[in-house]
C-alpha positions in Angstrom: 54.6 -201.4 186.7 53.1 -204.4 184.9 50.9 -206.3 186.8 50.7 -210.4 185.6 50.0 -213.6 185.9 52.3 -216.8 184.2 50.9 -218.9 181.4 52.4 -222.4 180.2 52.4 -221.6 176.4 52.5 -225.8 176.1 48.9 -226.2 178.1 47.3 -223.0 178.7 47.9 -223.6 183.0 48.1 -220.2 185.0 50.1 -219.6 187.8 51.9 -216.6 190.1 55.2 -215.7 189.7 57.2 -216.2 192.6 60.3 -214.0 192.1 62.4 -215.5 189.0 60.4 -218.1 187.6 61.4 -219.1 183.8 59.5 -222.7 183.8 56.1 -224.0 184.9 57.0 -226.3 188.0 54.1 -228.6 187.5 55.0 -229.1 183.7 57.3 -231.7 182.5 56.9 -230.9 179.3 59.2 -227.8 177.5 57.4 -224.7 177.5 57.7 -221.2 177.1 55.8 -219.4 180.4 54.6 -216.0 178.9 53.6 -212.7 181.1 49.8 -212.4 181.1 49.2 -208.5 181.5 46.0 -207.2 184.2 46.5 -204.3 181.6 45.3 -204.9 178.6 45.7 -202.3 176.9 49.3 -200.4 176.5 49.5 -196.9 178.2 52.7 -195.2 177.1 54.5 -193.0 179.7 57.0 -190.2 178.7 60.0 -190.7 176.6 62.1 -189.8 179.8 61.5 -192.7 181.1 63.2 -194.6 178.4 61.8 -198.3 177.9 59.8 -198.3 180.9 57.2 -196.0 179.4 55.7 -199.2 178.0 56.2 -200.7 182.0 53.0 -201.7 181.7 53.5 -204.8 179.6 56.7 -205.3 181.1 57.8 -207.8 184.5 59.5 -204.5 186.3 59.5 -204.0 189.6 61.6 -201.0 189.5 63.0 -198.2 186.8 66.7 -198.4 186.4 69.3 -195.4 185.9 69.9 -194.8 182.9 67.4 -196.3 180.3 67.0 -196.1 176.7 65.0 -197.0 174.4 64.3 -198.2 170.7 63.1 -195.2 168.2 61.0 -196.0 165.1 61.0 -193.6 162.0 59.1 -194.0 158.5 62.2 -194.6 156.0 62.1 -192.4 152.9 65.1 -192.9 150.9 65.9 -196.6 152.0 61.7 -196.9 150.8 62.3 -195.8 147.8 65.1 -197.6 146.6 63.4 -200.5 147.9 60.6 -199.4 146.0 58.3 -199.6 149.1 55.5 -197.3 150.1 55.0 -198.0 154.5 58.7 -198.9 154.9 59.6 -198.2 159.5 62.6 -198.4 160.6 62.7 -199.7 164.6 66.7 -198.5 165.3 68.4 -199.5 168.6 71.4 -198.0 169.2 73.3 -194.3 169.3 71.6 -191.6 166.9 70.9 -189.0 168.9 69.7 -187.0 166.0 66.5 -189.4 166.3 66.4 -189.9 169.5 68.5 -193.2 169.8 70.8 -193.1 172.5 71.8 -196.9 174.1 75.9 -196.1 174.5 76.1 -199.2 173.9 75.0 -199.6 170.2 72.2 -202.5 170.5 68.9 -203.8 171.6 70.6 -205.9 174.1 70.2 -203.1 176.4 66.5 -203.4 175.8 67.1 -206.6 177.4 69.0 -205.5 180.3 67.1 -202.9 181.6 64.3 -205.5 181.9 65.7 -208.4 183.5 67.5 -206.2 186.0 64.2 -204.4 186.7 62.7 -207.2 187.3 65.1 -208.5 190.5 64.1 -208.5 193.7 66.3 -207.0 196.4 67.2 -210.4 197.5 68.2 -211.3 194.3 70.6 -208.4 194.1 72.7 -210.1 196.8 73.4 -213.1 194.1 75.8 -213.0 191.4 73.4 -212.7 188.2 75.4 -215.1 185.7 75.1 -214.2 181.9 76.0 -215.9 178.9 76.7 -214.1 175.5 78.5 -214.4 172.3 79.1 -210.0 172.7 76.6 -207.8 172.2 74.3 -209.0 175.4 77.2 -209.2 177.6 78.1 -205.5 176.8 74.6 -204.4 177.7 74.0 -206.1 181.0 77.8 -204.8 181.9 76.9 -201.8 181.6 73.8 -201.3 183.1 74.8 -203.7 186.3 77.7 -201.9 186.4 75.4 -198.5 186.7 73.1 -200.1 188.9 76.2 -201.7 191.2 74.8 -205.4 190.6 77.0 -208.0 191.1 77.4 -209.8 187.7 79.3 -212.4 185.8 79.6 -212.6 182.2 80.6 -215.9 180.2 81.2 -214.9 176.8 84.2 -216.7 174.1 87.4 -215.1 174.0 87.1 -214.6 170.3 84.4 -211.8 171.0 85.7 -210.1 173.9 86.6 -206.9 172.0 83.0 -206.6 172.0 83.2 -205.6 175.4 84.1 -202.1 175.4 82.8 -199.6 177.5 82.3 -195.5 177.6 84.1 -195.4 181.0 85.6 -197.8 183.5 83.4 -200.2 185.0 82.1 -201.2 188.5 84.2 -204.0 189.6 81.1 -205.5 190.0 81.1 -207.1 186.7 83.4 -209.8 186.0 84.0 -212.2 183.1 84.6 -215.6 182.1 86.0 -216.8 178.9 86.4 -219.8 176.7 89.3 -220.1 174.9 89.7 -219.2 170.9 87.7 -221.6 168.7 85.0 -221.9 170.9 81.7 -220.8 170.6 78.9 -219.5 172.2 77.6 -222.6 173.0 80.2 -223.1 175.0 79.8 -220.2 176.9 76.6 -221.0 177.8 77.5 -224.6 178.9 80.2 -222.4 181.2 77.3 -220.5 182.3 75.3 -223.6 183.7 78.0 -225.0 185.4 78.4 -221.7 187.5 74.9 -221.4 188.1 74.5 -224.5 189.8 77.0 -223.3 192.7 75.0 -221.5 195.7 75.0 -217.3 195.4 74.8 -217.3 191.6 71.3 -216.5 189.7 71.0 -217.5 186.3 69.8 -215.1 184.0 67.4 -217.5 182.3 68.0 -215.9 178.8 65.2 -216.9 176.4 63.1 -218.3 179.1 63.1 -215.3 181.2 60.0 -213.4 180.3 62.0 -210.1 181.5 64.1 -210.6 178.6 61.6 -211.2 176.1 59.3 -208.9 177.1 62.3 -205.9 177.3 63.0 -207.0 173.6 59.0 -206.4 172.8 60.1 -202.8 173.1 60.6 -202.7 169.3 57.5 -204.1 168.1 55.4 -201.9 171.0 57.8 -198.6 169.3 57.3 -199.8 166.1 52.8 -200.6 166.4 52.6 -196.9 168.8 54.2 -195.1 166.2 52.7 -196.5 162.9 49.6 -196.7 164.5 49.1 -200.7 163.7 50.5 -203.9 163.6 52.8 -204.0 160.5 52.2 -206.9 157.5 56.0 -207.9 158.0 58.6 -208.1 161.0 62.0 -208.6 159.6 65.1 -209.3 161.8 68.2 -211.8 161.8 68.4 -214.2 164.8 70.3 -216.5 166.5 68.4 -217.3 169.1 65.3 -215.8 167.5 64.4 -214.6 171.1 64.1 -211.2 169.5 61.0 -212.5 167.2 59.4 -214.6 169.6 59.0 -211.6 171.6 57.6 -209.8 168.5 55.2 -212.5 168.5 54.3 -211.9 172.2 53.6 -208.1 171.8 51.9 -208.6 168.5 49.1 -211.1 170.4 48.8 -208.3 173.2 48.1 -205.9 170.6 45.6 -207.7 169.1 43.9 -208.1 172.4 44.1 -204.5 173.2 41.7 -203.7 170.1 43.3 -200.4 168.9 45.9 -201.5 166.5 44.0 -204.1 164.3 44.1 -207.8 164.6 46.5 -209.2 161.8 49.6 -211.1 162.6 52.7 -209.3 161.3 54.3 -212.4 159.6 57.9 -213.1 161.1 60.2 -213.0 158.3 64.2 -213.6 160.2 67.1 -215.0 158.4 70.7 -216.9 159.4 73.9 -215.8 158.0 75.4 -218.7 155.8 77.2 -221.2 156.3 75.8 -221.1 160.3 72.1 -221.7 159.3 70.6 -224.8 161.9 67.3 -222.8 162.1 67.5 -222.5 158.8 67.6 -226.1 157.5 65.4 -227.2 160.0 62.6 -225.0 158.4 63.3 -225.9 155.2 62.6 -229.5 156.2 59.7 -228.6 158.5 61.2 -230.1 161.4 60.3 -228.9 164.8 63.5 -230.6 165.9 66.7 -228.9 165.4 68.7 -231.4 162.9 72.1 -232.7 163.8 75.1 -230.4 163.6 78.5 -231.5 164.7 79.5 -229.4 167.1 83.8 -229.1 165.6 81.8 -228.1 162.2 79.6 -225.3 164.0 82.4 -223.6 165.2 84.1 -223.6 162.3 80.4 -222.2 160.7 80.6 -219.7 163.0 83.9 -218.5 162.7 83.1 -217.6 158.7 79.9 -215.3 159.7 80.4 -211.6 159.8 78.0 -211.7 162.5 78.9 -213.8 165.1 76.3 -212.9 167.5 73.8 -214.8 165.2 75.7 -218.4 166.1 73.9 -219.8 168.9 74.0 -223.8 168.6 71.0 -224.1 171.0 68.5 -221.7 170.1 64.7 -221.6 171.9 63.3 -223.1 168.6 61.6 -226.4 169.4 59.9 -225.9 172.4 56.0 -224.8 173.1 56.0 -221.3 172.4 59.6 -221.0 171.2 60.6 -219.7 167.1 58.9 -222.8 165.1 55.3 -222.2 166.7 56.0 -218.3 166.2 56.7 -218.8 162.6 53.8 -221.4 162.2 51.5 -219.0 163.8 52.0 -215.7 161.7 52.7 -217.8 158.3 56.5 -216.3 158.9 59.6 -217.5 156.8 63.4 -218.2 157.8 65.8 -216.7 154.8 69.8 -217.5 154.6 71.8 -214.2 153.8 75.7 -214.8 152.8 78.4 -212.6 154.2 78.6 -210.6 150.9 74.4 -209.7 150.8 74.8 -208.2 154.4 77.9 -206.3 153.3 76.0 -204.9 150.4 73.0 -204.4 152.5 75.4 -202.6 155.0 76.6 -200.0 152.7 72.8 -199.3 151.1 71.7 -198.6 154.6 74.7 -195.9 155.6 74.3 -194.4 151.6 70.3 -194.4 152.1 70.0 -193.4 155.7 73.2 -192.2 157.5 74.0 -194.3 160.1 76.3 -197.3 160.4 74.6 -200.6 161.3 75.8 -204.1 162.8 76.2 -206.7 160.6 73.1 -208.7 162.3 70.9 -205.8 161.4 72.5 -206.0 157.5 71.4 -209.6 157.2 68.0 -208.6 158.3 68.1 -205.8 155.8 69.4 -208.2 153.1 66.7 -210.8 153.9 64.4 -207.7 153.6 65.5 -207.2 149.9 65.6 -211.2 149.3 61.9 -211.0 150.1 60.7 -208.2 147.9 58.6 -209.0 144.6 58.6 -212.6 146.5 56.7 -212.0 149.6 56.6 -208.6 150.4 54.4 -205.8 147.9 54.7 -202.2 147.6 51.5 -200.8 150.0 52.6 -203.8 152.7 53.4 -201.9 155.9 56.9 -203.4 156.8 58.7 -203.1 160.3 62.8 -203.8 159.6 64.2 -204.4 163.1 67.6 -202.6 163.2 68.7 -204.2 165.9 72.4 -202.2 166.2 74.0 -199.6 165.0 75.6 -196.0 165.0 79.3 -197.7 166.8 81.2 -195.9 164.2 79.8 -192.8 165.1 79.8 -192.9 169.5 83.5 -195.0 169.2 84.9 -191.5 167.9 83.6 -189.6 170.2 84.7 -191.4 173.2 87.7 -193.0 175.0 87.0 -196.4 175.1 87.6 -199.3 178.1 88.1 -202.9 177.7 86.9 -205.5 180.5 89.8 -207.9 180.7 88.8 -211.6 181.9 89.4 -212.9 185.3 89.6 -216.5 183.9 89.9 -218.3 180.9 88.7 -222.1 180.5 89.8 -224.2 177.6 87.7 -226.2 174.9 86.3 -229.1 176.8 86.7 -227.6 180.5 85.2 -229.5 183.2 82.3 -229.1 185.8 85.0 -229.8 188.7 87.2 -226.5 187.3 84.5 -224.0 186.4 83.3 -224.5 189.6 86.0 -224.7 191.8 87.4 -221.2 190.2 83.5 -219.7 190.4 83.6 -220.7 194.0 86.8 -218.8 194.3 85.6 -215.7 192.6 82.3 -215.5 194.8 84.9 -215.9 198.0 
């Protein structure tokens, strides 16, 4: 297992990591804290052991039942449509053909398998609390529900059919919901209520190092397998957790001396009309620029993939997706619902497999960028970030988790926590 140090992204300060820590307690200022390796270069275990073959750059203090783990391939006829010569493919999700075998269909379990490794026994006594607008919800289900910890999940009530399941889960896991026309900023405003009641742990998402550093999976399959740090990192975001941990592996790469030192430039795109990151960006604003919250839901409710609408993403703060993007000369893109259709269909024609609509954006912010940004010898890395649900969903009888409560739009503190209270009794 991965043993590290914290560092305040904002001023450099080093510390020890005392159990859970997502902040710098002598900082005031926001910050990322990133995971400073004693390894410092990556030694990759055996494919059994799924994702913690790259446990050395990972905050694990344990290997989980169960893991997977992302596969990268060099794409031939996808390349060649694209007209592009280094073109790999990082796919999570079920293709078993290649080796891809999360049951649950996304890198979310990549997530997971971290952030549960990384509890202590202690911590496994708490309720780990987890906000999500689907896909993340399913994955930590599932593997707390494998690993019996206790868990509840926040997530709106317009995405719970998201939350299907191979087989009947651990009552263990138990969700929260907010009521149609919310968002997933709502669910994680749910989630902070609940996590201020005794027993409960929150999960930390962007801010736990454990999550980023399970999601650096991709780019450490992606730079193992080519053999280097790619030119280009393409991958749709909502929070744009996903690229910030891109960012994180790419640095340790550099440092371990093997892989070259370039910066793979982060090229992640919204889905239009819910594009906050977006416009910021265009305006070169650190700070996120106003969006009503009534029109953002409504924004988010016209996507095709919802799991890209977070109103509160990690993108101002000290090592968050505006210093990421700064740092590697990296782009934002807007992709409309009828470009990741089109970019949907390519993929299955070109390479077989069914992909999320998330990863179809990415794809069609891939093609946006060709002739533009991206040239024929550059060695590209397209973060396919879900697919092959088509595919497993046929194959297997499928379970639903049903909520145990449902808050309405505009709930209270004084109800969400005397019904948590309740559920912890």
């Amino acid at each position: 297992m991965g043993k590290y140090q914290l560092m305040n992204v904002a001023d450099g300060h080093i510390f020890e990591d005392k159990g859970w820590m997502l902040d710098d307690p002598q900082s005031t200022t926001p910050s990322m804290v990133r995971a400073l390796y004693e390894s410092k270069q990556l030694h990759v275990g055996d494919d059994s052991q799924g994702l913690y073959k790259f446990a050395d750059w990972m905050p694990v203090k344990q290997m989980l039942e169960n893991p997977s783990c992302p596969i990268t391939y060099k794409s031939e006829k996808l390349a060649k449509v694209l007209g592009l010569n280094h073109l790999y493919i990082t796919f999570s999700g079920w293709w078993p053909e290649r080796g891809a075998r999360m049951t649950t269909c996304s890198f979310k379990e990549t997530e997971a398998y971290s952030v549960c490794a990384r509890m202590e026994k202690t911590q496994k006594e708490q309720v780990l609390v987890v906000a999500s607008a689907g896909n993340t919800a399913r994955a930590f289900a599932k593997v707390c529900s494998d690993n019996d910890i206790p868990l509840l999940l926040c997530v709106p009530q317009d995405n719970i059919k998201a939350l299907w399941f191979e087989k009947p889960l651990n009552p263990c896991v138990k969700l929260f919901t907010t009521a149609p026309g919310s968002d997933y900023y709502d669910a994680i405003q749910l989630s902070n209520y609940v996590c201020e009641l005794p027993g409960f742990l929150a999960e930390g998402g962007a801010k736990n190092i454990a999550r980023r550093d399970g999601m650096s999976t991709t780019m450490m399959s992606a730079v193992t397998t080519i053999g280097h740090i790619p030119d280009f990192y393409f991958q749709a975001v909502g929070s744009g957790t996903g690229a910030i941990a891109a960012w994180e592996a790419n640095l340790r790469f550099i440092e371990d001396g093997r892989f070259g030192n370039n910066k793979a430039r982060l090229i992640v795109s919204q889905n239009k009309p819910f594009i906050p990151m977006y416009e910021a960006w265009r305006q070169d604003s650190r700070a996120l620029l106003p969006y009503d919250a009534d029109q953002a839901r409504r924004d988010a409710a016209e996507i095709c993939a919802p799991v890209l609408s977070n109103r509160k993403p990690p993108y101002s703060l000290a090592g968050g997706l505006y210093d990421a993007l700064k740092d590697t000369n990296g782009d934002i893109l807007a992709v409309s619902n009828e470009e990741a259709q089109k970019a949907k269909t390519l993929f299955l024609e070109t390479e077989g497999r069914d992909i999320y609509s998330a990863a179809s954006v990415a794809l069609a912010s891939l093609i946006q960028a060709i002739n533009n940004k991206v040239s024929a010898d550059d060695i590209v890395m397209l973060n396919i970030t879900g697919g092959g649900e088509k595919e497993f969903q046929e194959a297997h009888q499928l379970y639903y988790l049903e909520p145990t409560h449902t808050f309405p739009i505009g709930f209270t503190k004084e109800e969400v926590c005397k019904v948590a209270t309740q559920l912890k009794k």
